[in-house]
BALOMAR-340198 format. One record per residue (C-alpha): x, y, z; residue number from 1; residue in one letter. Coordinates in Angstrom, 3 decimals. Layout:
REC:X:Y:Z:k:r
REC:X:Y:Z:NUM:a
...
This chain:
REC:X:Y:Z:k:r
REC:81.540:49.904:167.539:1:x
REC:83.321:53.012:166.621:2:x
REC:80.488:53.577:163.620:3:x
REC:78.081:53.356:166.375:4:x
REC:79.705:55.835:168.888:5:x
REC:80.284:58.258:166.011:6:x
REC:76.402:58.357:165.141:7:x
REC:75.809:58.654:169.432:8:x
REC:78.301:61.661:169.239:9:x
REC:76.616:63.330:165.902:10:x
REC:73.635:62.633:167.520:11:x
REC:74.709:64.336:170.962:12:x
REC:76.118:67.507:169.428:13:x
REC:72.495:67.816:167.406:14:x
REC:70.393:67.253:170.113:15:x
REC:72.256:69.541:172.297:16:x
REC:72.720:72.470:169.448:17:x
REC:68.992:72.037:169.043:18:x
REC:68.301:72.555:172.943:19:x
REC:70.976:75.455:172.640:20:x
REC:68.961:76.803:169.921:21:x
REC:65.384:76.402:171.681:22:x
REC:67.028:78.036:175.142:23:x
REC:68.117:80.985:173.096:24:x
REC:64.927:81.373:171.034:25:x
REC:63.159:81.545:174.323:26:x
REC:65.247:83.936:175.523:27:x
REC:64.790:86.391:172.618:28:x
REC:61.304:86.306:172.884:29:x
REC:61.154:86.580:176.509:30:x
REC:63.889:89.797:175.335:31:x
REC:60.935:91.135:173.495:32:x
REC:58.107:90.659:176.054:33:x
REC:60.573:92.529:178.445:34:x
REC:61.769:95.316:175.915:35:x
REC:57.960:96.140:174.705:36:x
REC:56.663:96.434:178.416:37:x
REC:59.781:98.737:179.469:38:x
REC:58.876:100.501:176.027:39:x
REC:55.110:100.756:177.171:40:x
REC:56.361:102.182:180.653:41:x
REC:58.423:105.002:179.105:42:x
REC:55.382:105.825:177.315:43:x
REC:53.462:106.296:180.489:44:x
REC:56.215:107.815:182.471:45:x
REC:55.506:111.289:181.796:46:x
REC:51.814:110.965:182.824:47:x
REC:52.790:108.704:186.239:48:x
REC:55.776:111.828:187.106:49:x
REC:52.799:114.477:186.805:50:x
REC:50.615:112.681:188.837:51:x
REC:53.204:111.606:191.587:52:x
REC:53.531:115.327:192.406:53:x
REC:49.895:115.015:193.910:54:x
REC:49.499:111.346:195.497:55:x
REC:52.346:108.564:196.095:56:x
REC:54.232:106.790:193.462:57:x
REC:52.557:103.595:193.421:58:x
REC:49.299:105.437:193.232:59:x
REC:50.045:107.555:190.194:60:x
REC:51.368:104.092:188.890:61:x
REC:47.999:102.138:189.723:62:x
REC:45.803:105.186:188.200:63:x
REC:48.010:105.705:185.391:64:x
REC:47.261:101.816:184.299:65:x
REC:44.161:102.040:185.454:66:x
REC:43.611:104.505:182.961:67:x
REC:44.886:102.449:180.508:68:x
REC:42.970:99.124:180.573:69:x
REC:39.645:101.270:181.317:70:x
REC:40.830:103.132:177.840:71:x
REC:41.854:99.708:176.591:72:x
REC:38.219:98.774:177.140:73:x
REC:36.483:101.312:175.616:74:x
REC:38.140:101.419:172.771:75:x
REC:37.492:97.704:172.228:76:x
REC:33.971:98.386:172.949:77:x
REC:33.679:100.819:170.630:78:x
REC:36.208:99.746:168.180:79:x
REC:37.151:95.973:168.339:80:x
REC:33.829:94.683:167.895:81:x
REC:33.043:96.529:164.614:82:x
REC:36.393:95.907:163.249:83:x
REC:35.844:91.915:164.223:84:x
REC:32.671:91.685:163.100:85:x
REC:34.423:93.252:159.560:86:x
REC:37.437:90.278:159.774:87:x
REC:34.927:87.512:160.606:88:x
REC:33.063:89.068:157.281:89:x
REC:36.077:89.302:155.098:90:x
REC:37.249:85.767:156.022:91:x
REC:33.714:83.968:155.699:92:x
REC:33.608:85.888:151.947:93:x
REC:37.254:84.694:151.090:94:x
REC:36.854:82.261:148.791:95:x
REC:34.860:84.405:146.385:96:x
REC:36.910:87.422:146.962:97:x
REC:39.953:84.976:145.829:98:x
REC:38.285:84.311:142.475:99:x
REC:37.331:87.637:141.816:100:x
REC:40.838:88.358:142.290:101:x
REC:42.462:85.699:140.288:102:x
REC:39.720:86.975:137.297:103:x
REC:40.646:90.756:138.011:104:x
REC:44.221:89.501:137.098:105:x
REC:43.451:87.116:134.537:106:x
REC:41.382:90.336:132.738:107:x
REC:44.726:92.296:133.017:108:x
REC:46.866:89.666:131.510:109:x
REC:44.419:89.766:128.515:110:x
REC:45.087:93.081:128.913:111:x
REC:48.428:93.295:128.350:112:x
REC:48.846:90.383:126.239:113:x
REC:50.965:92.732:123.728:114:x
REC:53.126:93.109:126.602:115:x
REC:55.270:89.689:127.306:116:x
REC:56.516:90.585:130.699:117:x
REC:53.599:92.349:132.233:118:x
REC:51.274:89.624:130.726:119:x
REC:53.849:87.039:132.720:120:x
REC:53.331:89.352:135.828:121:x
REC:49.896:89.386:135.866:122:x
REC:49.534:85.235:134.624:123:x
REC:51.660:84.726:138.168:124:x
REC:49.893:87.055:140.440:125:x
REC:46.459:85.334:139.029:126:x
REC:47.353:81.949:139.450:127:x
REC:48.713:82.752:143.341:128:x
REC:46.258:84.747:144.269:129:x
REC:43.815:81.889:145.252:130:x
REC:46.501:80.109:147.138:131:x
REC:47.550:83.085:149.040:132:x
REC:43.743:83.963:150.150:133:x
REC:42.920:80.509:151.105:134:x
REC:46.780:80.608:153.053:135:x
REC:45.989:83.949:155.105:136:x
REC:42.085:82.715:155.406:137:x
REC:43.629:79.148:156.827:138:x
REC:45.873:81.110:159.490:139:x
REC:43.066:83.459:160.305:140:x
REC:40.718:80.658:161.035:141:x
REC:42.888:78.548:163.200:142:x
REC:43.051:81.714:165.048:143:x
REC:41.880:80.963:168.677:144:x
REC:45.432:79.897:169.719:145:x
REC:46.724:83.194:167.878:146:x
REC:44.000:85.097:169.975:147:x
REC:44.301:83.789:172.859:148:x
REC:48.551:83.938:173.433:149:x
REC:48.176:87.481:172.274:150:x
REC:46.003:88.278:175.335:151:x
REC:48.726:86.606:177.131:152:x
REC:51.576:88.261:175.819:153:x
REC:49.109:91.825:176.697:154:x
REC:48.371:90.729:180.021:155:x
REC:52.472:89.807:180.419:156:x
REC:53.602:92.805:178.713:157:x
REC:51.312:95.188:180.924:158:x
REC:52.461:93.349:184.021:159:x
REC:55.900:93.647:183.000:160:x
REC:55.523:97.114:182.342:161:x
REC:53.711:97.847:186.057:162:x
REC:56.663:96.496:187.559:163:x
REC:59.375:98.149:185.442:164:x
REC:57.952:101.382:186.300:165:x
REC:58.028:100.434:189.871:166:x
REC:61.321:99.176:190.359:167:x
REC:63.289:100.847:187.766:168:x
REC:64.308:103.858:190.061:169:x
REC:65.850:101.438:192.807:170:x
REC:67.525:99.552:189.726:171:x
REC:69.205:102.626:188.517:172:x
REC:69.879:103.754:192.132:173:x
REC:71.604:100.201:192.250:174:x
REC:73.268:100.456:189.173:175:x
REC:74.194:104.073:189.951:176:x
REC:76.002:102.686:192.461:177:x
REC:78.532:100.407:191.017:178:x
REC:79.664:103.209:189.341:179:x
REC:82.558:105.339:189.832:180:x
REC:82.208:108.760:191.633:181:x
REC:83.789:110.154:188.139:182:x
REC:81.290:108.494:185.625:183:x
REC:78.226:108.639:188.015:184:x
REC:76.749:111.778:186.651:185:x
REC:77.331:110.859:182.653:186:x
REC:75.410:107.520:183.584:187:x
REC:72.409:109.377:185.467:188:x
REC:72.441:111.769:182.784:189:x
REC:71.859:108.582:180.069:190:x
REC:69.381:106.909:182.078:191:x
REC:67.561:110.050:181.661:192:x
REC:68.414:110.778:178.361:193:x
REC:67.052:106.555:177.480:194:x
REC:63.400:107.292:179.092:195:x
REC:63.137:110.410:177.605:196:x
REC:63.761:109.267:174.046:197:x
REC:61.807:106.171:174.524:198:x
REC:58.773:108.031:176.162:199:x
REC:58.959:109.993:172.433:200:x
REC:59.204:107.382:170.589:201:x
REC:56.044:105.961:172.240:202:x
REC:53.966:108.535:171.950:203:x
REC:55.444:109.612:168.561:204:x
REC:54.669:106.461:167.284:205:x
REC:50.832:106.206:168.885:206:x
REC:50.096:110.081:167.009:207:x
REC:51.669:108.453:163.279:208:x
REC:50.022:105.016:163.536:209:x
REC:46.608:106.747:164.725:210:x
REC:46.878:109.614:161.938:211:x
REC:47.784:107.189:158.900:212:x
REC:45.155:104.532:160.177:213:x
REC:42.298:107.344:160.590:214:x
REC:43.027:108.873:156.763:215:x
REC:43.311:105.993:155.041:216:x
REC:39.911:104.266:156.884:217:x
REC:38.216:107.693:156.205:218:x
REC:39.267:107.583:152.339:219:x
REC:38.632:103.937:151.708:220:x
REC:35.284:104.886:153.111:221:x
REC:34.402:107.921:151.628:222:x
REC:35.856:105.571:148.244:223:x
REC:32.930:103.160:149.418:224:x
REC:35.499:100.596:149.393:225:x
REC:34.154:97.706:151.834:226:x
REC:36.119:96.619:155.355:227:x
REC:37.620:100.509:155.060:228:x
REC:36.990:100.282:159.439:229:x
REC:39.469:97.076:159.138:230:x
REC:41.655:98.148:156.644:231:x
REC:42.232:101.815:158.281:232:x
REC:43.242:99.455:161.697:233:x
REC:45.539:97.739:159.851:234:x
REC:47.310:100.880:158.668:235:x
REC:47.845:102.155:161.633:236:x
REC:48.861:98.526:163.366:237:x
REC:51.758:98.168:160.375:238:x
REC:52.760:102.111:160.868:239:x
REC:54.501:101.127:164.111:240:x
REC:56.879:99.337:162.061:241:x
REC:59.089:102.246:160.354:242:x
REC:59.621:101.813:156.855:243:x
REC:58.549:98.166:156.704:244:x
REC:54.797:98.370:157.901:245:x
REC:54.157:100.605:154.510:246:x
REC:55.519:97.316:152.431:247:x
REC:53.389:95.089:155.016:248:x
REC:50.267:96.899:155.026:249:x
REC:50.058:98.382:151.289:250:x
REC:49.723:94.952:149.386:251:x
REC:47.005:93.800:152.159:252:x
REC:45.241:97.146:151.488:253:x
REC:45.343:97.076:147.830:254:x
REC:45.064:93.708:147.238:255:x
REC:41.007:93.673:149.320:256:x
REC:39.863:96.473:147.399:257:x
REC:41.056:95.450:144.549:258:x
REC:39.263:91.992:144.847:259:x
REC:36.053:93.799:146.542:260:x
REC:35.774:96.849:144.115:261:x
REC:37.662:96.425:141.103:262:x
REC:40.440:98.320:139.591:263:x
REC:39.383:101.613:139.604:264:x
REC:39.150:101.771:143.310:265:x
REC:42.230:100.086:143.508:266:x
REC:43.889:102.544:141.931:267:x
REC:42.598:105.076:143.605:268:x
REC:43.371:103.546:146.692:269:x
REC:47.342:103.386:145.881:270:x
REC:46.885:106.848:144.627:271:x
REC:45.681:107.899:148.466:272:x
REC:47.961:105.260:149.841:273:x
REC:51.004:106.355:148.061:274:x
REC:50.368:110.124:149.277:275:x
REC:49.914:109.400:152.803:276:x
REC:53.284:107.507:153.430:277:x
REC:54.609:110.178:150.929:278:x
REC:53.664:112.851:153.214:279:x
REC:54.740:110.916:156.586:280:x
REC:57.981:109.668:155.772:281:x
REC:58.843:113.687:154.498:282:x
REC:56.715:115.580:157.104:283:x
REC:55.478:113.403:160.185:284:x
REC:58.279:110.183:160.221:285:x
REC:61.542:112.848:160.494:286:x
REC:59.487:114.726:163.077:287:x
REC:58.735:111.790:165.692:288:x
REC:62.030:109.560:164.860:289:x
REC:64.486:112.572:163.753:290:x
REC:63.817:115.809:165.841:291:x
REC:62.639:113.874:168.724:292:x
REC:64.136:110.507:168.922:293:x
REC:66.836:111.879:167.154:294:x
REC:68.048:109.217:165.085:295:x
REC:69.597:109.603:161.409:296:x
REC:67.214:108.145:158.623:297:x
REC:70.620:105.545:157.988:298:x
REC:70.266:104.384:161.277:299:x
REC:66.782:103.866:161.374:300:x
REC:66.632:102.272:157.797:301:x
REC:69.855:100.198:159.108:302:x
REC:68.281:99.008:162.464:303:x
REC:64.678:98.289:161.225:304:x
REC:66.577:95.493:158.521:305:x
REC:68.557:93.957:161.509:306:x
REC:65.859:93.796:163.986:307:x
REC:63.390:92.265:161.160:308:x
REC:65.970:89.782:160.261:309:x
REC:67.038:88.543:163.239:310:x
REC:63.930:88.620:165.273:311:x
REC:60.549:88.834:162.226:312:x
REC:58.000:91.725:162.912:313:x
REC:58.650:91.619:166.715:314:x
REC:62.074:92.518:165.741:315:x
REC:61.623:95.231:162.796:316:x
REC:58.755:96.945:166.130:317:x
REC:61.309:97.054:168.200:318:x
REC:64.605:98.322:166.014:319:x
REC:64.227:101.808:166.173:320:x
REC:63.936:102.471:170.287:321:x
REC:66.958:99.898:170.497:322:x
REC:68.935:101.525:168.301:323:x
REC:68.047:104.848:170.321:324:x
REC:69.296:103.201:173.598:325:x
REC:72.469:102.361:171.886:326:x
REC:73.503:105.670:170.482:327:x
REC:72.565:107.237:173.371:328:x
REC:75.150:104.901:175.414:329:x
REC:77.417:105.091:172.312:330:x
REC:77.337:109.182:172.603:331:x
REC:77.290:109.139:175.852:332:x
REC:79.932:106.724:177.237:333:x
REC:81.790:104.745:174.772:334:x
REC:82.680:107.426:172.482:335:x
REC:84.336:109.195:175.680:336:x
REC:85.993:106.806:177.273:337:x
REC:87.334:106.008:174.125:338:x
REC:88.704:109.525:173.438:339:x
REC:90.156:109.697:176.810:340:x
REC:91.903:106.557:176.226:341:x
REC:93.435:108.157:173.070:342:x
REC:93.959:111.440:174.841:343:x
REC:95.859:109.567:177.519:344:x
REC:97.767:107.084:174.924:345:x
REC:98.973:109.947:173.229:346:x
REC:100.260:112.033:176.495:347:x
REC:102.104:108.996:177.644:348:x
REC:103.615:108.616:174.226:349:x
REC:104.893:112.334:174.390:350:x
REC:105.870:112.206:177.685:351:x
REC:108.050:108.771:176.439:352:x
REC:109.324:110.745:173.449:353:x
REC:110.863:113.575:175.594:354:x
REC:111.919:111.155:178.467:355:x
């Protein structure tokens, strides 16, 4: 009897840590939904204050959007369908691209057969390489469930933002309010302070990911390496990801031409690659995320690990603006409540000292 109350117990406590679990997963993802639509707002925010000056709010709202899914349309128009028509290609052609790999590998471990450990390397990456195609082909096929709750989570995320941006200035008035006379300023001057980094951030990250994605397509084509329309999209895609799209996007890259055009190519393609992120992480990356955003290039590093590995890619996308809200309420408010606190422990200790 007691065996079988102990296993109803054990049981219990799984069950219920499972449902815990499930609740919270949930709510991180709903978290996300809610975090990339307020992000997609403060990238519109600029354009929806300019045009309130000449119509009402929820006008300049409704036109500003409007905008948006009429530019969201055209660019599928113009750029969706060739860069589908390029996937549905590459994954149809899969198979043989995975053998020409695996022989492109096996010729470079014959290669290097003088050399133990890069002959290992390149007997590993051979015998992988057809798993890993067929893998990626096998998730790209079964893809109408992928497609299809990614238009959701669009259509959520864009309704989510259309309703931040209309309710957000009674929030804050709201919040505003709780506040103490004393403190009300510093928080208006944060709330501020949030949109305006995030609104950089957003279009910061839109000029990088469309800059990267347009060189590299443009090389890889002028390389006459095929899918460059696809492979330049994915560039750009993984360069919203600081520091981590490069790893995500590189071996993709690399690994199609190299399997489509041989090793020349490929090598010339890392040769390109390599100089682009090069030239944004030291030229365009400290522009958009230091000057602008103004975060350290520890704290980015340091907040696109957490977010990717507590949350995956959703996580490691949405790092960087996070971290931004939290310095600037760091800066802002902690820190100087903090050092009053201090300033105050240490008058009342000198105060006690000469009492």
């Amino acid at each position: 009897m007691n065996n079988a109350r102990g296993w109803l117990i054990g049981t219990a406590i799984v069950a219920g840590t499972f449902l815990v679990w499930c609740v919270l997963a949930g709510a991180l993802s709903a978290l996300l939904l809610l975090f990339t639509g307020v992000l997609f707002a403060a990238g519109l925010r600029p354009i929806v204050d300019r045009l309130s000056k000449r119509m009402p709010y929820g006008a300049a709202v409704g036109l500003a959007f409007g905008v948006v899914l009429v530019s969201i349309v055209v660019i599928g128009i113009v750029l969706v369908q060739p860069i589908g028509a390029e996937l549905v290609k590459l994954i149809q052609s899969l198979p043989g691209y995975a053998r020409s790999l695996q022989d492109q590998l096996t010729a470079a471990q014959r290669h290097f057969e003088n050399d133990q450990t890069a002959r290992q390397l390149a007997g590993a990456l051979a015998g992988s390489a057809g798993g890993a195609a067929s893998s990626i082909g096998l998730h790209l096929l079964g893809g109408t469930a992928f497609v299809a709750t990614a238009l959701g989570n669009v259509v959520l995320i864009l309704l989510l933002a259309v309703g931040w941006m209309l309710s957000s200035d009674d929030l804050e008035q709201f919040v505003l309010s709780l506040m103490p006379d004393t403190t009300r300023s510093d928080w208006r001057n944060v709330f501020a302070d949030i949109s305006a980094r995030l609104s950089a951030y957003v279009q910061g990250m839109v000029i990088n990911g469309t800059v990267v994605g347009v060189v590299m397509g443009a090389s890889l084509a002028f390389l006459g390496a095929p899918y460059a329309l696809l492979l330049g999209f994915i560039a750009a895609i993984f360069q919203a990801i600081p520091m981590l799209g490069a790893v995500i996007s590189g071996p993709i890259i690399l690994l199609v031409v190299l399997a489509t055009s041989g090793w020349t190519k490929m090598l010339i393609a890392l040769a390109i690659f390599t100089v682009v992120q090069v030239i944004d992480q030291n030229v365009l990356s400290p522009i958009i995320f230091g000057q602008r955003v103004q975060l350290s290039f520890l704290l980015i590093i340091l907040s696109t690990v957490v977010g990717a590995t507590l949350l995956g890619i959703g996580g490691a996308f949405l790092a960087v603006p996070a971290a931004a809200v939290l310095q600037v309420l760091i800066v802002r408010i902690v820190a100087p409540a903090i050092r009053r606190s201090n300033e105050g422990s240490a008058t009342e200790t000198l105060r006690q000292r000469s009492d």
